[in-house]
C-alpha positions in Angstrom: 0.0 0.0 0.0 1.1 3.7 -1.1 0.5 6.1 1.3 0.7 9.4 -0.5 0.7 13.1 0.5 0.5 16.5 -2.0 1.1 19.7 -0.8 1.4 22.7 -3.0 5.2 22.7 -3.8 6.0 19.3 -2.6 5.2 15.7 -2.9 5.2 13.1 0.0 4.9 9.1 -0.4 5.4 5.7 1.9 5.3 2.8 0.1 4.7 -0.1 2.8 6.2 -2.7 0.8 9.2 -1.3 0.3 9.6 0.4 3.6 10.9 3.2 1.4 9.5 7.0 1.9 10.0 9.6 -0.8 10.0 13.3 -1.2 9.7 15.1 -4.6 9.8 18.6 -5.7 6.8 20.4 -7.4 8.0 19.5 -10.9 7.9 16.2 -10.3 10.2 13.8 -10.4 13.0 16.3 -11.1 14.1 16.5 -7.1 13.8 13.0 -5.5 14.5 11.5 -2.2 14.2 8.5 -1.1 14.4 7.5 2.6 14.5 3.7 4.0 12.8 3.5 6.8 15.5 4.1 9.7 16.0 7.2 7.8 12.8 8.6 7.6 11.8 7.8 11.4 15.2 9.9 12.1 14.0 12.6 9.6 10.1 12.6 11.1 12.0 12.4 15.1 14.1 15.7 13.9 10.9 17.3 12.4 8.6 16.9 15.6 11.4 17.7 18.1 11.8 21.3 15.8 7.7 21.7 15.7 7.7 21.0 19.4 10.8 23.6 20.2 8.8 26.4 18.2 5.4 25.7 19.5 6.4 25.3 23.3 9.0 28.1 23.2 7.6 31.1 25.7 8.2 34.7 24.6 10.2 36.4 27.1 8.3 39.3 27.9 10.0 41.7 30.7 8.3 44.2 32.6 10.3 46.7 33.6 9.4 49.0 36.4 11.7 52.1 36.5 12.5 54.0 39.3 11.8 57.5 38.6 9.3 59.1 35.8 10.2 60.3 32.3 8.8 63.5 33.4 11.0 63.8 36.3 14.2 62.5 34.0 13.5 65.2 31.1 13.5 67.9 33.6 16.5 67.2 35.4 18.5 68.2 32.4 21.8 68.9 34.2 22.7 66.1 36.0 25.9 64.7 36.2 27.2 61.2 36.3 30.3 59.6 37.0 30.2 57.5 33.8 29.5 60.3 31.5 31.9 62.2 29.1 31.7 66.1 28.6 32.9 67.5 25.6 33.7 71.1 25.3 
């Protein structure tokens, strides 16, 4: 039995008897790969572990609470710091 998949720019296919699964490229037959099965169970292992790293991946978000206002930072125009350089 031929288990076979098409997607828009590529072509996916088991073939049971074989134990052989193949890939081709939109054209055809032009780009072909063929996996035995040890192969493909490492590809398919690689492509779930990738689908689960992007799909459970948290965005970092960071609140950040600052100490004094923007207000009170724009008005305080002449401070100096330690750190800072003055060029004349």
């Amino acid at each position: 039995m031929i288990i076979k998949k098409e997607l828009k720019n590529a072509t996916f296919e088991y073939d049971e008897v074989k134990k052989v699964f193949t890939l081709y490229d939109q054209e055809g037959f032009n780009g072909t790969i063929e996996l035995n099965k040890v192969y493909a169970f490492a590809f398919m292992r690689f492509v779930v572990r990738m689908a689960q790293r992007n799909w459970l991946r948290q965005s970092k978000k960071i609140d950040k609470n600052l100490d004094k206002s923007i207000e009170s930072v724009l008005q305080s125009e002449d401070v100096d710091h330690p750190d800072q350089i003055k060029f004349l």
